[in-house]
Backbone as JSON, one array per atom type, in Angstrom:
{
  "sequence": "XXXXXXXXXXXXXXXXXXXXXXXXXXXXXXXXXXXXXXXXXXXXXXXXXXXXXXXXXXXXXXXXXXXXXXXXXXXXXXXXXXXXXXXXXXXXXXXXXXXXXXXXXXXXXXXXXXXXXXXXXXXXXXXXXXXXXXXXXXXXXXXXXXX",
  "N": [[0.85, -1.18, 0.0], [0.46, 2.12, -0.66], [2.62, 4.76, 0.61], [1.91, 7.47, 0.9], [-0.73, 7.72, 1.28], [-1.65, 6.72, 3.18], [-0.47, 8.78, 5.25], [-1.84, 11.17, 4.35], [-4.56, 12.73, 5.68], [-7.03, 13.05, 5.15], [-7.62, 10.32, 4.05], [-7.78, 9.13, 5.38], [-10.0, 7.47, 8.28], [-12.32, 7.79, 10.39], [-13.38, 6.1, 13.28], [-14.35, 6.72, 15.95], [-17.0, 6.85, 18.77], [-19.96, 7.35, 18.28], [-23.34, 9.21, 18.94], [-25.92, 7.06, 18.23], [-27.9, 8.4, 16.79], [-26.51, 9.77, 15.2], [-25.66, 7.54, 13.54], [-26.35, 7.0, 10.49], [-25.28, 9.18, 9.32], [-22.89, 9.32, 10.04], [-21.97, 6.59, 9.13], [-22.56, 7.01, 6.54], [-21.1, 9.16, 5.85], [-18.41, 7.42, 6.35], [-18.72, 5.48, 4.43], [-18.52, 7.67, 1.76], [-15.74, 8.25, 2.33], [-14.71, 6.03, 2.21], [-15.12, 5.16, -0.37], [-13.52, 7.64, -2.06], [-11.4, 6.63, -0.77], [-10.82, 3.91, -2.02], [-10.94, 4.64, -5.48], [-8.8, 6.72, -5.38], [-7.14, 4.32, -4.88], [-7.39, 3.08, -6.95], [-6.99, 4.8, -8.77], [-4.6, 4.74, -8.66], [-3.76, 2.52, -9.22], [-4.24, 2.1, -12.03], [-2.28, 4.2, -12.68], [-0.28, 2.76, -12.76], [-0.43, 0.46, -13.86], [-0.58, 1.88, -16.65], [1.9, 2.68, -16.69], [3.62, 0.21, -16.19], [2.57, -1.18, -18.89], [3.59, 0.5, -20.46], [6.45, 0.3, -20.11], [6.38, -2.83, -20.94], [5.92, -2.24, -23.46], [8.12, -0.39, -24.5], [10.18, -1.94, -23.93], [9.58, -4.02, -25.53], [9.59, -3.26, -28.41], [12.5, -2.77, -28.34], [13.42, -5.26, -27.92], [12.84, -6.35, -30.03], [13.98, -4.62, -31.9], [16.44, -5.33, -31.21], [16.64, -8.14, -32.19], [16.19, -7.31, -35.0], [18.43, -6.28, -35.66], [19.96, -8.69, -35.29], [19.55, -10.36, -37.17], [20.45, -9.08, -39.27], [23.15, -8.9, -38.48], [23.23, -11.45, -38.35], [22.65, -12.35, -41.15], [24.95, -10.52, -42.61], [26.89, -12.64, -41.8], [27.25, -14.77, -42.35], [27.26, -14.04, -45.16], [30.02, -13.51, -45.67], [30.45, -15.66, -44.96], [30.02, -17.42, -46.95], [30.95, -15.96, -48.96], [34.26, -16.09, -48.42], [34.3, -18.76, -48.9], [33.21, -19.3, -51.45], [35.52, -17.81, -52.79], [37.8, -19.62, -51.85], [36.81, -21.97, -53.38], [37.75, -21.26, -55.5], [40.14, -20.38, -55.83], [40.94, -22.83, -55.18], [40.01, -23.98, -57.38], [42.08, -22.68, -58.86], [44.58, -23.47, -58.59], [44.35, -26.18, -58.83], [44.04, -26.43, -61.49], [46.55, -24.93, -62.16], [48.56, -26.56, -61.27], [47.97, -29.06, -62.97], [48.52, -27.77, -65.36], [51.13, -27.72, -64.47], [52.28, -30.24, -64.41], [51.72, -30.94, -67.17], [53.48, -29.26, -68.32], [55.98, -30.66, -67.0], [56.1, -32.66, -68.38], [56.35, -32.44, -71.15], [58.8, -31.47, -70.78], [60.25, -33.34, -70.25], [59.42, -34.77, -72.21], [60.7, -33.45, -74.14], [63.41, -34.21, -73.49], [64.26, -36.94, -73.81], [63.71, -36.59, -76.65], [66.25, -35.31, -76.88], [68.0, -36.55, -75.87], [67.68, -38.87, -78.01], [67.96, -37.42, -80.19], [71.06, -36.63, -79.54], [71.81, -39.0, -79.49], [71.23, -39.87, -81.8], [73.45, -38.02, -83.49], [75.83, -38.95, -82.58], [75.77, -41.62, -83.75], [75.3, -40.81, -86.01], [78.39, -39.28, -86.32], [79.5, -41.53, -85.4], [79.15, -43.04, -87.85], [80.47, -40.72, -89.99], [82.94, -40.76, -89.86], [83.52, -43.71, -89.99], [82.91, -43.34, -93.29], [84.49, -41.7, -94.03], [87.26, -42.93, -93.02], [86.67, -45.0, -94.25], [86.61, -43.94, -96.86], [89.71, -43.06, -96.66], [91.16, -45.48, -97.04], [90.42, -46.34, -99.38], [91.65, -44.15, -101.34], [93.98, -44.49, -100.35], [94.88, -46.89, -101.08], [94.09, -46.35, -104.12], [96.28, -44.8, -104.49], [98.15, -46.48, -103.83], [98.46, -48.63, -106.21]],
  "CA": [[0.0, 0.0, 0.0], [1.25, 3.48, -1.03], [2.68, 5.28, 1.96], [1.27, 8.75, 1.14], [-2.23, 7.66, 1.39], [-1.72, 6.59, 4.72], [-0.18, 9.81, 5.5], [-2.79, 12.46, 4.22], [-5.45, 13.47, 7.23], [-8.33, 12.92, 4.48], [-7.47, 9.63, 3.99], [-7.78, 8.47, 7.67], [-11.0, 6.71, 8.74], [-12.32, 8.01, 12.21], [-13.64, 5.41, 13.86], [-14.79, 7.49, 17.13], [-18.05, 6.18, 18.74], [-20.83, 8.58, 17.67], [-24.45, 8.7, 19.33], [-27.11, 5.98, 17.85], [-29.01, 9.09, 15.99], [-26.07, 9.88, 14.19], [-24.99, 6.62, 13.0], [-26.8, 6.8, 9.44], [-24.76, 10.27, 8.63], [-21.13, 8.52, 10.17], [-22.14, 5.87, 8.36], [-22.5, 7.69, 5.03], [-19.74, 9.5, 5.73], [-17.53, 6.51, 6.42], [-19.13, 4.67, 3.03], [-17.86, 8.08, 1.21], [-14.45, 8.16, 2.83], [-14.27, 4.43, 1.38], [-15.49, 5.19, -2.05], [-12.43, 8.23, -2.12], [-10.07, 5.85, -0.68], [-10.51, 3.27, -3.5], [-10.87, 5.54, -6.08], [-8.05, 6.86, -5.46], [-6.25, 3.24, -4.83], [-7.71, 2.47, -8.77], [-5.89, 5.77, -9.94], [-2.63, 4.5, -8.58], [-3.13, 1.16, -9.87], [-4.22, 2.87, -13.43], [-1.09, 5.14, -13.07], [1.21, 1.98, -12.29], [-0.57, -0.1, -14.89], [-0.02, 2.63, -17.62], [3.46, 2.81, -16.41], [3.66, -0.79, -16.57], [2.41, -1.13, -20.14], [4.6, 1.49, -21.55], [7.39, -0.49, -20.25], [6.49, -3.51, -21.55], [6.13, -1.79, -24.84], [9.04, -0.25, -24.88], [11.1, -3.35, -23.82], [9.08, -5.59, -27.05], [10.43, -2.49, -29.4], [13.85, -3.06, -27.92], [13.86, -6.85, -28.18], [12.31, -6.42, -31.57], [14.88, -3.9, -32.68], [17.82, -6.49, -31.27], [16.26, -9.16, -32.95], [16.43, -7.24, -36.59], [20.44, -6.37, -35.77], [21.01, -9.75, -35.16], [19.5, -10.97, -37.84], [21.23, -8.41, -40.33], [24.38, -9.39, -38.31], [23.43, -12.96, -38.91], [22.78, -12.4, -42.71], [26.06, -10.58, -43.1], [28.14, -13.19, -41.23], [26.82, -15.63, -43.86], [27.58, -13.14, -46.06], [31.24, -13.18, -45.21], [31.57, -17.22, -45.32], [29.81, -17.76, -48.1], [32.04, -15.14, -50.01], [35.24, -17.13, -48.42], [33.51, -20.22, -49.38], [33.69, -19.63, -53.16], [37.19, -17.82, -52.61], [38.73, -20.87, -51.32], [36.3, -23.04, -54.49], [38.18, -20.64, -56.96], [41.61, -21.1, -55.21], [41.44, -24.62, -55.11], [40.06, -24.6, -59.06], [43.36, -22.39, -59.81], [45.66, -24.47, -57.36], [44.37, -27.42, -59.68], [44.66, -25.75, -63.21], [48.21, -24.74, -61.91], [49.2, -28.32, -61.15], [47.97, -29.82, -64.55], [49.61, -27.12, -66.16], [52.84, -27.64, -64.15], [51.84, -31.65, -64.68], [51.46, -30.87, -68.76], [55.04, -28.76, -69.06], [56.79, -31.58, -67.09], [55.75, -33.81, -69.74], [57.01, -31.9, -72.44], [60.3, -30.96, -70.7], [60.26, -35.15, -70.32], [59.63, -35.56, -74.05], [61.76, -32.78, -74.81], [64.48, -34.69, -72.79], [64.45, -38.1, -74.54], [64.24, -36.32, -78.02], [67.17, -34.48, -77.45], [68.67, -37.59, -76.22], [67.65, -39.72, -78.97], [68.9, -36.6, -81.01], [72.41, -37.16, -78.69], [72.42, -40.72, -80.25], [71.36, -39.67, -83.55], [74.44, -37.5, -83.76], [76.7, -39.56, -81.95], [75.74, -42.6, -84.98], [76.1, -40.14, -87.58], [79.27, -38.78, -86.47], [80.64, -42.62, -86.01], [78.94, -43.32, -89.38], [81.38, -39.88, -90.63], [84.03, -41.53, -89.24], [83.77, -44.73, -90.89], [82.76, -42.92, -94.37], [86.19, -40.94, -94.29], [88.59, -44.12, -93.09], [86.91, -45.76, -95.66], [88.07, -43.09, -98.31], [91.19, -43.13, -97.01], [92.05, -46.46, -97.54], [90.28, -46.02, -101.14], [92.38, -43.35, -101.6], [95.36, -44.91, -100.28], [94.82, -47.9, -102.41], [94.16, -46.26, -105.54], [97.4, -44.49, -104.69], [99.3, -47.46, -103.8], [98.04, -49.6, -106.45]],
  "C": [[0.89, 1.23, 0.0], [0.89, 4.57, 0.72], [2.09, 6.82, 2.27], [-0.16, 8.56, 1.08], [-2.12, 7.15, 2.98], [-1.27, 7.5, 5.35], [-0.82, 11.22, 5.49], [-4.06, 12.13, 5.21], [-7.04, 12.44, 6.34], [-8.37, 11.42, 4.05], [-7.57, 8.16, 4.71], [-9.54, 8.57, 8.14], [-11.47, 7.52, 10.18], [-13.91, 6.83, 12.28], [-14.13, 5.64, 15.5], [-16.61, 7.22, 17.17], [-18.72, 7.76, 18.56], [-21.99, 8.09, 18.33], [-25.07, 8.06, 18.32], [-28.26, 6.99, 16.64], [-27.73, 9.73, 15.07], [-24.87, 9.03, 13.17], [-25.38, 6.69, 11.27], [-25.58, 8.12, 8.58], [-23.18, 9.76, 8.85], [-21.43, 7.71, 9.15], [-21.5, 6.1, 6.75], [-21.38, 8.26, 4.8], [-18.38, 8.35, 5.73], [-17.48, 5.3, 4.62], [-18.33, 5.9, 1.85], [-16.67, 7.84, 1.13], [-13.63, 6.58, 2.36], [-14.14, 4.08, -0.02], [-14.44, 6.13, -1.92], [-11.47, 7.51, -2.08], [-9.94, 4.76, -1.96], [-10.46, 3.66, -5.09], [-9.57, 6.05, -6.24], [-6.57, 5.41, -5.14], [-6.52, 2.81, -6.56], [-7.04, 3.43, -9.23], [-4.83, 5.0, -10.03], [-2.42, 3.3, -9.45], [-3.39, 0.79, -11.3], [-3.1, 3.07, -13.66], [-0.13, 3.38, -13.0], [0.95, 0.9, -13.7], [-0.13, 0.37, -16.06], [1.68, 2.32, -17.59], [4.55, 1.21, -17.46], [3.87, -1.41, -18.33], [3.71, -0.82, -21.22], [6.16, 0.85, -21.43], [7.87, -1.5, -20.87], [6.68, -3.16, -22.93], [7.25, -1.43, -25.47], [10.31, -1.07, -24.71], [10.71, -4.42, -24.69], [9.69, -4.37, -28.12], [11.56, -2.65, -29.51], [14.13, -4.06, -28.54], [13.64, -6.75, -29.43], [13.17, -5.51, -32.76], [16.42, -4.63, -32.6], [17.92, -7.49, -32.0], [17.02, -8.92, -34.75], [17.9, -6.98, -36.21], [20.75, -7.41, -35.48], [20.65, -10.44, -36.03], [19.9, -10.37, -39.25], [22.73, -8.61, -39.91], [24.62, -11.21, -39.12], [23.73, -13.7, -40.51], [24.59, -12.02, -43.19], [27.56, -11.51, -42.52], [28.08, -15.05, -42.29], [27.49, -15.75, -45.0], [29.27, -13.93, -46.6], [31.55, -14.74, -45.39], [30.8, -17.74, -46.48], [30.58, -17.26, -49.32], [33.34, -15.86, -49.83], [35.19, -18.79, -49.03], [34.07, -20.54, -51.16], [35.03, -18.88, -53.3], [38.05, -18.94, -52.69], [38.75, -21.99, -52.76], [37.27, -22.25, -55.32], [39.6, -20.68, -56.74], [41.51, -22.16, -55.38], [41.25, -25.04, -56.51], [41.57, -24.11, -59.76], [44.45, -23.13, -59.54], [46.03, -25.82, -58.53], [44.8, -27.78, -60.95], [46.36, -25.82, -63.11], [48.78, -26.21, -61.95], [49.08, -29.22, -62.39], [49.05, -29.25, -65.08], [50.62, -27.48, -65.86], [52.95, -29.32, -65.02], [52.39, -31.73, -66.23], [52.8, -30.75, -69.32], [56.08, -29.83, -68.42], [57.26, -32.7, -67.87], [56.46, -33.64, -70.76], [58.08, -31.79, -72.35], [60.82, -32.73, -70.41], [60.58, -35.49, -71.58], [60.74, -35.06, -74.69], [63.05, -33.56, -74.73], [64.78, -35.65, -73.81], [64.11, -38.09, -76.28], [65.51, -35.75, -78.31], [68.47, -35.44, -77.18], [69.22, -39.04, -77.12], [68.37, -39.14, -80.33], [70.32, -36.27, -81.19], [72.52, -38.19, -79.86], [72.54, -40.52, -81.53], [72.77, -39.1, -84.33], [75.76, -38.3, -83.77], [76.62, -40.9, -83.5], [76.18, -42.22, -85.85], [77.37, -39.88, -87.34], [80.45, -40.19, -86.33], [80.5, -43.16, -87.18], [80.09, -42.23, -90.38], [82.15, -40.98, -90.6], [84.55, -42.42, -89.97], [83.87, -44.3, -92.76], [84.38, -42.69, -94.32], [87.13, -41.72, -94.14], [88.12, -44.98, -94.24], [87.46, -45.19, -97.36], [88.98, -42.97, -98.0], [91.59, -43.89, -97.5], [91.99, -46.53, -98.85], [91.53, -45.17, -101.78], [94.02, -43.84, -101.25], [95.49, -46.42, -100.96], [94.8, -47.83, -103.43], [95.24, -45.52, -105.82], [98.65, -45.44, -104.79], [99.26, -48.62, -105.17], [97.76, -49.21, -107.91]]
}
């Protein structure tokens, strides 16, 4: 119970015996003094209800305004790994490309290898095939001189 209603004069009951002929007017008066007092206990508990209300209201606006920032946080944190997401897919497709490619030119610097060694040999035959050509014109030559 609110302490300034128990504190104001007008608020306060008298309860003082009264003669028998003027019980109907105490009476009445005491039935007013009851209707004031609740009356004024329904303001307060108007005023506290209002109060009340407006609180709640403005604490479901609140929650309801945290709600949408966390769900525009939530979208852009999404955001953010879904964008790393295909980063990483497009790294890992170039990562892969790269590796064929490297894969492809080892190949070639492979083939290159064992053509340039077969091109080694090729030389190496021809130049003991010279070889033989020219000792065999010498001896021609030194036979059709000696002879």
């Amino acid at each position: 119970m609110d302490a300034s209603l128990l504190s104001n004069k007008e608020n306060l009951l008298d309860f003082t015996r009264s003669s028998p002929s003027g019980h109907g007017g105490t009476l009445l008066n005491l039935v007013f003094q009851a209707a004031e007092l609740l009356s004024g206990l329904e303001e307060k508990v108007r005023e506290a209800e209002a109060r009340a209300q407006s609180m709640c209201k403005s604490a479901a606006e609140r929650a309801e305004l945290a709600e949408k920032r966390l769900e525009i946080a939530e979208k852009a944190r999404r955001d953010v790994i879904n964008n790393a997401e295909r980063r990483l897919q497009d790294a890992s497709r170039a990562l892969t490309n790269a590796e064929s490619r490297i894969a492809a030119a080892e190949d070639k610097v492979i083939a290159l290898e064992f053509r340039a060694q077969s091109a080694e040999a090729q030389l190496h035959e021809a130049k003991q095939a010279l070889v033989q050509v020219e000792e065999a014109i010498r001896e021609r030559l030194l036979n059709e001189k000696e002879g």
